[in-house]
Backbone as a printed PyTorch tensor [residue, N CA C, xyz], in Angstrom:
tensor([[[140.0970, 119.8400,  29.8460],
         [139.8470, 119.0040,  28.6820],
         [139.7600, 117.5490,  29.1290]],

        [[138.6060, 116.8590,  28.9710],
         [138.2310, 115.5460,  29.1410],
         [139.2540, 114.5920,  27.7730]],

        [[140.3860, 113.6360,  28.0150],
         [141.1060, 112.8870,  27.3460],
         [140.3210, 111.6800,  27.3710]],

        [[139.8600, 111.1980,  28.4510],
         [138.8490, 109.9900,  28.5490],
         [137.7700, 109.7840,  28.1870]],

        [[136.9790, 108.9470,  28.1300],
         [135.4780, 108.9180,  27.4340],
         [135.2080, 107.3110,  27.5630]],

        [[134.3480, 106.9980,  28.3130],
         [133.7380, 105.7930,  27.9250],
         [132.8190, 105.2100,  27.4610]],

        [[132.6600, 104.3810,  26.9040],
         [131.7990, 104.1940,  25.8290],
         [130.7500, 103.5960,  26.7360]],

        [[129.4050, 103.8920,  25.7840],
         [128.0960, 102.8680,  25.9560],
         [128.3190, 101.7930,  25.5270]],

        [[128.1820, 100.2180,  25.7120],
         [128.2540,  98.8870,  25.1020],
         [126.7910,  98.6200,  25.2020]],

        [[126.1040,  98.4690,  24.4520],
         [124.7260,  98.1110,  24.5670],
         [124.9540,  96.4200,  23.9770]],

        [[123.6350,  95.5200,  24.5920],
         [123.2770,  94.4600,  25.0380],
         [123.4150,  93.8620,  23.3790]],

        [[123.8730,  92.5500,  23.6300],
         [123.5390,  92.0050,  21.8810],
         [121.8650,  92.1530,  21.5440]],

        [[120.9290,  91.9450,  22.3230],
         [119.6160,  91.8170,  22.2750],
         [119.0300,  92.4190,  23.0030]],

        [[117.5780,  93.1430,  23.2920],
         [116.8630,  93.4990,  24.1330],
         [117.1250,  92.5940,  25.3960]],

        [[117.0470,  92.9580,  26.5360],
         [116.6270,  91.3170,  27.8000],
         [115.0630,  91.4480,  27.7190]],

        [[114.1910,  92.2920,  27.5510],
         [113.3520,  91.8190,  27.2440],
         [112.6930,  90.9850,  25.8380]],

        [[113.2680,  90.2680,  25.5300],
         [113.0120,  89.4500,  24.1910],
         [113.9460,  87.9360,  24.9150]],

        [[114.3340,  88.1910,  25.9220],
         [115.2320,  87.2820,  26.2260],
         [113.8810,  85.5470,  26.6760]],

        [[114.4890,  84.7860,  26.1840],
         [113.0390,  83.6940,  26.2130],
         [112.1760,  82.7330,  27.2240]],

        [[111.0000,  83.4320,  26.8650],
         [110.0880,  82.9620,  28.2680],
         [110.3320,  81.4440,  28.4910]],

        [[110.0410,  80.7770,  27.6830],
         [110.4250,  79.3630,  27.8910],
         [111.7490,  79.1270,  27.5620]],

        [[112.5930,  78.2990,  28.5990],
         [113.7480,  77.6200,  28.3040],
         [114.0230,  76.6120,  29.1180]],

        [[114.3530,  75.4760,  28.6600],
         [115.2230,  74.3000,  29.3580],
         [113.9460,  74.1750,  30.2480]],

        [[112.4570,  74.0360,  29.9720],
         [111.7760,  73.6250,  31.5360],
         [111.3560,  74.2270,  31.8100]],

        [[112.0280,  76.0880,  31.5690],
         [111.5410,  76.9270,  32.5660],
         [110.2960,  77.6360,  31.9240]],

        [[109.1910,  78.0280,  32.2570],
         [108.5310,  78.9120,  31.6260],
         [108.3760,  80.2320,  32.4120]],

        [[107.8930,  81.5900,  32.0130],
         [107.3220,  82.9130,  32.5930],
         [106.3450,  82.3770,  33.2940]],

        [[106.3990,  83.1520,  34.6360],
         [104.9440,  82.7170,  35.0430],
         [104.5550,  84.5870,  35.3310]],

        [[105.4650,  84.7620,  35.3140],
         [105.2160,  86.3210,  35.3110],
         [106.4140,  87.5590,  35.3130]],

        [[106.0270,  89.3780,  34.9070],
         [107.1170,  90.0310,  34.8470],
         [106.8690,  90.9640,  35.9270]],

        [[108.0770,  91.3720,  36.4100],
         [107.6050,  93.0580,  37.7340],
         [108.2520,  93.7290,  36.9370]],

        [[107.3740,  94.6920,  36.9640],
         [107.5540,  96.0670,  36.2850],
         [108.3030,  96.8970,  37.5480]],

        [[109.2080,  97.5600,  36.7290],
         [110.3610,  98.5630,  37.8270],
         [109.6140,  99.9920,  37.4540]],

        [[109.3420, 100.4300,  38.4130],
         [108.6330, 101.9270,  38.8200],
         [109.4410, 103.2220,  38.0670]],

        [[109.0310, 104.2700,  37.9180],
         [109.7650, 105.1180,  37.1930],
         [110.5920, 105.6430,  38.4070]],

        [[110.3720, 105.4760,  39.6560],
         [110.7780, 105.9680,  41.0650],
         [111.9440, 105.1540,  40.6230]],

        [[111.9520, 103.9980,  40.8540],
         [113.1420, 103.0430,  41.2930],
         [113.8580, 102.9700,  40.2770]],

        [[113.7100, 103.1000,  39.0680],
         [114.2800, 103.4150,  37.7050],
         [115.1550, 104.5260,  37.5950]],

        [[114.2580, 105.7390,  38.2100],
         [115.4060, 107.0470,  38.7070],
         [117.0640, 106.7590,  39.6510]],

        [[116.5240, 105.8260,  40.6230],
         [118.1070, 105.5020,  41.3840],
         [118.7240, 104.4800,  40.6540]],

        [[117.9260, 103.3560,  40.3060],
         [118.9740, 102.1340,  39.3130],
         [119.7620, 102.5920,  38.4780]],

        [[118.9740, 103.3700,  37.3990],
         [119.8280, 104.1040,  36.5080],
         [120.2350, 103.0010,  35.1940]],

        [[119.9760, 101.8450,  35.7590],
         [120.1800, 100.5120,  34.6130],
         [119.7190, 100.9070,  33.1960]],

        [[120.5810, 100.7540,  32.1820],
         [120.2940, 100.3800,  30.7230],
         [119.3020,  99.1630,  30.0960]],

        [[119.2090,  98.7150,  30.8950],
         [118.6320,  97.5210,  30.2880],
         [118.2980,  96.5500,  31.7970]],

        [[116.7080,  95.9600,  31.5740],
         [116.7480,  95.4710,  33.0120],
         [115.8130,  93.9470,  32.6130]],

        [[115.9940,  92.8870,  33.3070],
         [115.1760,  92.0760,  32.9800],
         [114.1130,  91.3560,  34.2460]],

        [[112.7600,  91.5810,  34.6700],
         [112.9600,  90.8410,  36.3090],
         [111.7240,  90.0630,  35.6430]],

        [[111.7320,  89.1110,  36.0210],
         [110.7880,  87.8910,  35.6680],
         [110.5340,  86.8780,  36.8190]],

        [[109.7000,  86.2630,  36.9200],
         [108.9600,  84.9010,  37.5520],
         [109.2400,  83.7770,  36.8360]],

        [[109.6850,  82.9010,  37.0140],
         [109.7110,  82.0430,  36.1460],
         [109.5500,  80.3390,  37.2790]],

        [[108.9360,  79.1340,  36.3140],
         [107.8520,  78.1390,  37.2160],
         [108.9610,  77.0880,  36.1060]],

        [[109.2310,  75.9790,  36.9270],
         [109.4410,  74.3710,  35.9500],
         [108.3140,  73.6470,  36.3280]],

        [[108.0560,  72.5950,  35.5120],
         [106.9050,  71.5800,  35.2410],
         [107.0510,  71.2220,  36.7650]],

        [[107.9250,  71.0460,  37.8340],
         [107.5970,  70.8980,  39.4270],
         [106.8140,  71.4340,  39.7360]],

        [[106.3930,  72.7950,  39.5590],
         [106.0600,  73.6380,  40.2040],
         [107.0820,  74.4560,  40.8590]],

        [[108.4760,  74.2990,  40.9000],
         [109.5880,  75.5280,  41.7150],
         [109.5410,  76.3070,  40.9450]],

        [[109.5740,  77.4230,  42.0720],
         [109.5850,  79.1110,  41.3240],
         [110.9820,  79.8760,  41.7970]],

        [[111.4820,  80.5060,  40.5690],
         [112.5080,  81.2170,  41.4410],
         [112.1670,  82.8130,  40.4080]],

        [[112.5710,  84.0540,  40.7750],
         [112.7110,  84.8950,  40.3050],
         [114.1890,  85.2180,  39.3410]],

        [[113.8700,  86.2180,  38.4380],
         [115.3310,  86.7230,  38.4110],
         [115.2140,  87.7870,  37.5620]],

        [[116.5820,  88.7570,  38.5110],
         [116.5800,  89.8590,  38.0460],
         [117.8680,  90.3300,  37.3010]],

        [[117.7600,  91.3650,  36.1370],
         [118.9870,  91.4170,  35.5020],
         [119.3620,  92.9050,  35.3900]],

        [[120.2510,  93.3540,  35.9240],
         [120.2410,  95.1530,  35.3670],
         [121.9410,  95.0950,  34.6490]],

        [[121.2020,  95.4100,  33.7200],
         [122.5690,  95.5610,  32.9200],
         [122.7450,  97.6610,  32.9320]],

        [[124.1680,  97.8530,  32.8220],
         [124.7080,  99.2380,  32.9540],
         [125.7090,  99.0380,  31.9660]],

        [[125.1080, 100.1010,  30.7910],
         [126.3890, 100.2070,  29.4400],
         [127.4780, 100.7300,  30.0040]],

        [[127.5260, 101.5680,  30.5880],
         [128.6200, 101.9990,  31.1630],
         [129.0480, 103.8850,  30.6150]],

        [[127.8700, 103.9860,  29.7280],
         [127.8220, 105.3830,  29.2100],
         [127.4980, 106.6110,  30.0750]],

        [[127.6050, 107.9980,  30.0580],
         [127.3750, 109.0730,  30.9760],
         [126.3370, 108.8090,  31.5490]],

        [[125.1220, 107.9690,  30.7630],
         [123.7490, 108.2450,  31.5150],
         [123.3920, 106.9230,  32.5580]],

        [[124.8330, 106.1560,  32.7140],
         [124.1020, 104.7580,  33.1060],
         [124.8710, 104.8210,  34.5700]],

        [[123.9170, 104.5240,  35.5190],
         [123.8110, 104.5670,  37.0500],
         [125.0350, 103.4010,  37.2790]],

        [[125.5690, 103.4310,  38.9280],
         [126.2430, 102.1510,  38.9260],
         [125.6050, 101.4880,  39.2000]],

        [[125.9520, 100.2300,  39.9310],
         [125.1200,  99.0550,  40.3750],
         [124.9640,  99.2270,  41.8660]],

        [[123.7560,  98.6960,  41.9530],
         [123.6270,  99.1780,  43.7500],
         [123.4390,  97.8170,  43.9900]],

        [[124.7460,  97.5230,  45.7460],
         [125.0780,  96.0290,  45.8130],
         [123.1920,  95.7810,  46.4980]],

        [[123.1170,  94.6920,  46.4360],
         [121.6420,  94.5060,  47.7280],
         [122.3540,  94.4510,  48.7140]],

        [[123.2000,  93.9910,  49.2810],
         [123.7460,  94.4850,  50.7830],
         [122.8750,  95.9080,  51.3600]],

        [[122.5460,  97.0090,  50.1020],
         [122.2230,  98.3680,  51.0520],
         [120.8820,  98.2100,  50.6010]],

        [[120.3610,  97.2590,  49.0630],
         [118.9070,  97.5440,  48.2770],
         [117.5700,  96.9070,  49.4980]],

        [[118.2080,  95.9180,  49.9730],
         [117.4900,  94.7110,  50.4100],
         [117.0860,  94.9300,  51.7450]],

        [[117.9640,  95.2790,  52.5720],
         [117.4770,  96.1660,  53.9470],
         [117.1490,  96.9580,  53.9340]],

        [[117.5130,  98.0630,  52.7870],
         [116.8930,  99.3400,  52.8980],
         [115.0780,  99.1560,  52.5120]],

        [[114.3320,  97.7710,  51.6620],
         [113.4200,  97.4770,  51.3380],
         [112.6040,  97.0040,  52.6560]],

        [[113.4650,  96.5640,  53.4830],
         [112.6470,  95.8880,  54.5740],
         [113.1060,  94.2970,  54.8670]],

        [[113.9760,  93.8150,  54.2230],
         [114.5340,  92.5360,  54.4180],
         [115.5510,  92.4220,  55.1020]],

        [[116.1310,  91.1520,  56.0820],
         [116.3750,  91.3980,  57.3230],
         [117.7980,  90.3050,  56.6790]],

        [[119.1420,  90.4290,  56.8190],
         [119.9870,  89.6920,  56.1180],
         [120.4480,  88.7290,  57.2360]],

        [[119.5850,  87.3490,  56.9170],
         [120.3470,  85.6430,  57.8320],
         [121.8130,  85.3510,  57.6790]],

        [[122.1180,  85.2290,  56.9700],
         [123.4150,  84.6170,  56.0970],
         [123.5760,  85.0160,  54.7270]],

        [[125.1110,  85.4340,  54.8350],
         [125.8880,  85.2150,  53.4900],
         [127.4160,  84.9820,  53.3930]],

        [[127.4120,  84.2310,  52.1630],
         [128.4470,  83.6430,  51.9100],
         [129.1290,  83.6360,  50.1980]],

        [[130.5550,  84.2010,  50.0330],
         [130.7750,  84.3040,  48.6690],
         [131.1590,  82.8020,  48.6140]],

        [[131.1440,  81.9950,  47.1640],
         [131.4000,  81.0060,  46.9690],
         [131.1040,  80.4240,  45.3930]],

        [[131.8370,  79.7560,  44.7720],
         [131.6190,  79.0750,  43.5950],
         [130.7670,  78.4000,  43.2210]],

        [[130.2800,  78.3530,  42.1220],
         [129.2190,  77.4140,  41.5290],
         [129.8770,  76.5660,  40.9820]],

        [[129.9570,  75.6140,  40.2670],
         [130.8020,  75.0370,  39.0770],
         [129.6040,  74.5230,  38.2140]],

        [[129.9680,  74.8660,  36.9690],
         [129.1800,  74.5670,  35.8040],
         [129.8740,  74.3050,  34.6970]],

        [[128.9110,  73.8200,  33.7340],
         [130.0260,  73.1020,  32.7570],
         [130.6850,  73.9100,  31.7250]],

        [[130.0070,  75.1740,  32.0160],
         [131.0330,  76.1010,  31.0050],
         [132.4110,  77.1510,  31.9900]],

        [[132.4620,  76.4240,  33.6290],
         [132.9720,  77.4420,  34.4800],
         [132.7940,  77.3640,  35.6580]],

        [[134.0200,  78.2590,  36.5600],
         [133.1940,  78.5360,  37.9700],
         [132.7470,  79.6780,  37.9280]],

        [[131.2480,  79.6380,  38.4170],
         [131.0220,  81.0250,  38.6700],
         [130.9120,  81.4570,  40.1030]],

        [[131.3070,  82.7390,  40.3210],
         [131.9550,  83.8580,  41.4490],
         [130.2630,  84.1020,  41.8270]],

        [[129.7580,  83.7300,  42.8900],
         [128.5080,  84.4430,  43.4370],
         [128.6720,  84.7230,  44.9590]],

        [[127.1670,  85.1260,  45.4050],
         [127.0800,  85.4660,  46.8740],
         [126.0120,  84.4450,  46.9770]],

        [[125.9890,  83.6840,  48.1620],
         [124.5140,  82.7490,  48.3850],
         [124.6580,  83.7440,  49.5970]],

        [[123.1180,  84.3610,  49.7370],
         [122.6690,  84.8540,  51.1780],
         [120.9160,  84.5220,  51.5290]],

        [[120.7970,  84.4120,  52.6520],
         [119.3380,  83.8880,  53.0650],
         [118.7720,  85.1440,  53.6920]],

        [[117.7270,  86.0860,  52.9020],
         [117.3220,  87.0180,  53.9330],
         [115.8570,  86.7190,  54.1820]],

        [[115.1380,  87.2650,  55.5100],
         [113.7070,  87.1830,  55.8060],
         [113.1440,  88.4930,  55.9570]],

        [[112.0480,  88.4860,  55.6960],
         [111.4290,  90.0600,  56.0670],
         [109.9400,  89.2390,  56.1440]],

        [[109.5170,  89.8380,  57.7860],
         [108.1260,  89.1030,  58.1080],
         [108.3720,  87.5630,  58.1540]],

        [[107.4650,  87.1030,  57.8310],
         [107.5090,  85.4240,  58.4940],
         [108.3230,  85.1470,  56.4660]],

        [[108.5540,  85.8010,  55.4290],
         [108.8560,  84.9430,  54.8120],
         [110.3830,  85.1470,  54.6780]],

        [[110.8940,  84.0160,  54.2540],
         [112.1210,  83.3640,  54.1500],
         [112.6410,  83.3160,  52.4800]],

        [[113.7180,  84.0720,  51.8370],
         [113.7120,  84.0020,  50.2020],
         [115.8260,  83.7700,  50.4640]],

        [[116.2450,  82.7250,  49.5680],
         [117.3070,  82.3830,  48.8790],
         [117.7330,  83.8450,  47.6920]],

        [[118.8110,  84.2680,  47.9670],
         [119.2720,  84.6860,  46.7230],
         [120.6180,  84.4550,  46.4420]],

        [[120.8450,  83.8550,  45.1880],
         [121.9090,  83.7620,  44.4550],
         [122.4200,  84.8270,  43.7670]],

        [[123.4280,  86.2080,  43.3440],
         [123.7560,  86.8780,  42.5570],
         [125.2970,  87.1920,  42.9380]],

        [[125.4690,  87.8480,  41.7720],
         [126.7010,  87.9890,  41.1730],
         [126.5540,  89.8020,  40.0530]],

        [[127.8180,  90.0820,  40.0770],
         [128.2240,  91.0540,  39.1560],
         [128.9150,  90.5270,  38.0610]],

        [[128.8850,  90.6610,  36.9130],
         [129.6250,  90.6030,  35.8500],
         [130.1000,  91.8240,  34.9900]],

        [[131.4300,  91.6330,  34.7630],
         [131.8730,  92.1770,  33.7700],
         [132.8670,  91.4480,  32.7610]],

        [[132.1130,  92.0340,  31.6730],
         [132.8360,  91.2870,  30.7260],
         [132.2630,  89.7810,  30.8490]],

        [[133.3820,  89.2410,  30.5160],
         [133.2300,  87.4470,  30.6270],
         [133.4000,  87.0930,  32.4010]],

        [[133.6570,  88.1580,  33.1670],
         [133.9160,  87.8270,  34.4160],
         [132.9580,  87.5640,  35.4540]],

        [[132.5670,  86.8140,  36.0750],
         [131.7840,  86.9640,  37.4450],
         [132.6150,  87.2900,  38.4670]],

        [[131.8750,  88.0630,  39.1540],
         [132.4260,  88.7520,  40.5990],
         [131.4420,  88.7320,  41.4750]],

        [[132.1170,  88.8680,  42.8750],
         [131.0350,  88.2420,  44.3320],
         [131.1540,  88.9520,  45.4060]],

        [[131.9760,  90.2980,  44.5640],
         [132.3740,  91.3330,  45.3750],
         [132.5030,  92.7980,  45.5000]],

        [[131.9170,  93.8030,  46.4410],
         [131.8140,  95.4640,  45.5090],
         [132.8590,  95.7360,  45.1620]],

        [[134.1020,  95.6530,  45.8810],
         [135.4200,  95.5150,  45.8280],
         [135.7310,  95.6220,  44.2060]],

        [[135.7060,  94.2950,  44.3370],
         [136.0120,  93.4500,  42.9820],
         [135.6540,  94.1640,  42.0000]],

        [[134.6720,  94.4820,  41.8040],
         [133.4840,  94.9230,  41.0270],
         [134.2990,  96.3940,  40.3750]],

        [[134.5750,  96.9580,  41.4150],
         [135.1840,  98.5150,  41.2000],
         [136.3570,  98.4270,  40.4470]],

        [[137.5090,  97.6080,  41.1070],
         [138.4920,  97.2840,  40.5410],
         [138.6140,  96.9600,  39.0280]],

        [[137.6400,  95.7620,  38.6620],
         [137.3610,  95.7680,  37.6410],
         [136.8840,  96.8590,  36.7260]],

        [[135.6080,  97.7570,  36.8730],
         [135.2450,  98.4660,  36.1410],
         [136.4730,  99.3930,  35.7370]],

        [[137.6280,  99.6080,  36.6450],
         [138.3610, 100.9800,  36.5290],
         [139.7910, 100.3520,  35.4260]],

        [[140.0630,  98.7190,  35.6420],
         [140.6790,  98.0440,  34.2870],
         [140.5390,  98.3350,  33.1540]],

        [[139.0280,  97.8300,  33.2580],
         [138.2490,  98.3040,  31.9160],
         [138.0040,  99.3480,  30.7660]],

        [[137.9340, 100.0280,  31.5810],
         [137.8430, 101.6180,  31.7220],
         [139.2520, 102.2130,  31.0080]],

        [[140.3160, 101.5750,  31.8720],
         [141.1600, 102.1980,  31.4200],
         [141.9910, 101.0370,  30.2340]],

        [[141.4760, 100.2520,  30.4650],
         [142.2030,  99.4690,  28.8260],
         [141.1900,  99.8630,  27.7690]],

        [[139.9270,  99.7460,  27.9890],
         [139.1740,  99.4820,  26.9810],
         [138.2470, 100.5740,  26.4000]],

        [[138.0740, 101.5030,  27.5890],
         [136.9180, 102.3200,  27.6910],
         [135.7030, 101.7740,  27.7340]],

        [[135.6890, 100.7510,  28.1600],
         [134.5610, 100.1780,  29.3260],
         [134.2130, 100.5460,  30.6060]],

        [[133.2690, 100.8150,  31.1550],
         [132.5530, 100.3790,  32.0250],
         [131.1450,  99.8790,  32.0490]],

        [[131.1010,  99.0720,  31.1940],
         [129.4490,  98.3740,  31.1590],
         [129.9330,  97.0160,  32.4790]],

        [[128.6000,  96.7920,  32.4920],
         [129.0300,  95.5890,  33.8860],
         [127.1940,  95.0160,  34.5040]],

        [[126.7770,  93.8420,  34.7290],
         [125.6260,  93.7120,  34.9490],
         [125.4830,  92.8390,  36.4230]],

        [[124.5040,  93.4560,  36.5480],
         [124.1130,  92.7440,  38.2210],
         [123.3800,  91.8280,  38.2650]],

        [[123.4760,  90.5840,  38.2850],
         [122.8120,  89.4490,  37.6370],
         [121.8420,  89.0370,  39.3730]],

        [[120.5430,  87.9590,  39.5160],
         [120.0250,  88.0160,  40.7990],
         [119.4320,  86.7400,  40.6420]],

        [[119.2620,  85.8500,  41.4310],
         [117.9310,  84.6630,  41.4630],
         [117.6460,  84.5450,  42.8250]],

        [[116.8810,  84.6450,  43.0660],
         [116.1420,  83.9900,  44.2450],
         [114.8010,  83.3790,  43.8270]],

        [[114.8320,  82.0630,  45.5310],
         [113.8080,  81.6040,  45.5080],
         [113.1320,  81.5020,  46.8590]],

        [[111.6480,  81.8790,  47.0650],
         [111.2910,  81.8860,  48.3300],
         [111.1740,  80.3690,  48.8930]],

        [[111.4000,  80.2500,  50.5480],
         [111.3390,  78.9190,  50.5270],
         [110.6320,  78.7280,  52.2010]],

        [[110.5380,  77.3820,  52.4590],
         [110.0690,  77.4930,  53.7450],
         [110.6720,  76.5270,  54.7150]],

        [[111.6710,  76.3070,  55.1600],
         [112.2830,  75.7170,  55.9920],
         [113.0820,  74.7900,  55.0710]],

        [[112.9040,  74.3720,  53.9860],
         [113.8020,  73.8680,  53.3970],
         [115.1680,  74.6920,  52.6170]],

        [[116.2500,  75.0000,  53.4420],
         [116.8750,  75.9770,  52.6800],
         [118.0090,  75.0750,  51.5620]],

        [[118.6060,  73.8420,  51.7210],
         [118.8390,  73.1730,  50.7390],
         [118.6250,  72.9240,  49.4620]],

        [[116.7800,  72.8280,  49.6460],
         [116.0220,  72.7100,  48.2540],
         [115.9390,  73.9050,  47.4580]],

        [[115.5680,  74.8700,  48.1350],
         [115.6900,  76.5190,  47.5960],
         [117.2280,  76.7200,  47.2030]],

        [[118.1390,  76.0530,  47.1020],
         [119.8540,  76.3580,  46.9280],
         [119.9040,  75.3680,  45.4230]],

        [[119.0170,  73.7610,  45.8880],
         [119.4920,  73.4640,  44.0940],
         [118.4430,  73.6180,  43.4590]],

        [[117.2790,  74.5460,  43.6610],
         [115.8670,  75.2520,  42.7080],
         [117.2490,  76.3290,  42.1070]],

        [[117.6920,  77.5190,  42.5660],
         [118.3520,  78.2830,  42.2460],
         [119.4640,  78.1160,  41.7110]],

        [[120.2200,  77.0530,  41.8020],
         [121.6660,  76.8470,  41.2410],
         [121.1900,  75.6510,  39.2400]],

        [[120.2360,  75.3450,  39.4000],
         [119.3140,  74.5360,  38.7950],
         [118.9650,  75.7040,  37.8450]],

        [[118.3830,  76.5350,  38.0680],
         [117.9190,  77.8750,  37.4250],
         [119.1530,  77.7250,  36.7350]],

        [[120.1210,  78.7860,  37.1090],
         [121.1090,  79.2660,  37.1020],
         [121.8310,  78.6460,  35.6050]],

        [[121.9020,  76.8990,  35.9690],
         [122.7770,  75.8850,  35.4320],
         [122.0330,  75.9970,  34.0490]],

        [[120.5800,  76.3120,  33.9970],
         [119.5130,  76.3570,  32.9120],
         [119.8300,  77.4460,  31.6950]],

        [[120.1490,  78.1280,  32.6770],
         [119.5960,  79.6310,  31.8260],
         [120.7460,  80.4800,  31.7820]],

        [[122.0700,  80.2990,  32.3390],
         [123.0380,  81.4450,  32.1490],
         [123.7400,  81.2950,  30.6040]],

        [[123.8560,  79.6310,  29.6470],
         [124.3140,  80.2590,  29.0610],
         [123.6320,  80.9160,  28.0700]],

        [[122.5230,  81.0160,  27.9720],
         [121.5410,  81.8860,  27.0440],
         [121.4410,  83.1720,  27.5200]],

        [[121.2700,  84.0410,  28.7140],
         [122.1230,  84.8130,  28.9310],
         [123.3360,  85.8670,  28.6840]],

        [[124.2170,  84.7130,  28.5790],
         [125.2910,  85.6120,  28.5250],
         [125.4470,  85.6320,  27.0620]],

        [[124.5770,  85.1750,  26.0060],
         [124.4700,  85.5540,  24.4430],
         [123.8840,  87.0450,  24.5910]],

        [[123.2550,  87.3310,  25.8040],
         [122.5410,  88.8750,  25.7540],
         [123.8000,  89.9440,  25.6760]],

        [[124.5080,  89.7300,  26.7820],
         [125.1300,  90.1180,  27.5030],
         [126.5010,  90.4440,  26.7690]],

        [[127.3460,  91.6730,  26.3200],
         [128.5380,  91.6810,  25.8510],
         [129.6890,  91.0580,  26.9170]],

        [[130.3610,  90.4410,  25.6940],
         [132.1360,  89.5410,  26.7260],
         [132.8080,  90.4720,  26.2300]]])
């Protein structure tokens, strides 16, 4: 006899309705996730977009949210997504952002595959929490879980490709970030 059960938490909003223009930023475009890659994500809800400011900087970003219900996959760290794609991992480093609603818990890592060079900024969340760690991540979900009957939790992503400037690609992305998380996390259940 199953005593446990955890619930689905679905998103306050679609992420796709989530808004092309904000703070500067506009769509410059969406990637569609394959029914292939959809089979292993397993994500509830996913958001990956292009997005351009009146500069011209581009950064991507990707969102997979997981309700946390029977049918929803875990999160797969990029530590295994990103090499296993063909990208070659330079550097990484967990470390804080500070913003004005918080610090947030991320990973800055620099990977290359072929001559190009891409910044990514991401983080796990659960709940109101950011995390920068699989560790972490687990620990948390199994809190949750067991206070709340949670396990929803989302894998939040930005990168930006860059070319020898890896500084500028760090405040394009933290810039993003500073733009657009707290609209965001209105998607997103605390």
């Amino acid at each position: 006899m199953n005593l446990h059960r955890d619930l689905t938490v679905p998103t306050a909003a679609q992420l796709a309705t989530f808004p092309v223009n904000l703070n500067g930023w506009r769509v410059e475009g969406e990637f569609a996730i394959s029914d292939e890659v959809q089979k292993v994500l397993r994500a509830t809800d996913v958001l990956s977009r292009a997005y351009i400011d009146p500069q011209g900087k581009r950064v991507a970003v990707y969102v997979g949210y997981h309700a946390g219900g029977k049918d929803s996959g875990e999160i797969h760290s990029p530590k295994h997504c990103l090499p296993g794609s063909g990208w070659l991992e330079m550097s990484s480093v967990r470390r804080q952002l500070d913003l004005p609603q918080g610090k947030l818990n991320l990973v800055q890592a620099i990977y290359r595959k072929g001559e190009s060079s891409e910044m990514f900024l991401y983080w796990f969340q659960v709940r109101d929490k950011s995390i920068s760690d699989e560790f972490s991540l687990k620990v948390a979900e199994i809190v949750n879980s067991v206070l709340y009957q949670r396990r929803d939790a989302s894998f939040i992503r930005v990168s930006v490709p860059f070319e020898g400037d890896e500084r500028q690609a760090q405040r394009t992305a933290e810039r993003f970030i500073t733009d657009v998380l707290p609209t965001l996390r209105q998607f997103l259940p605390g």
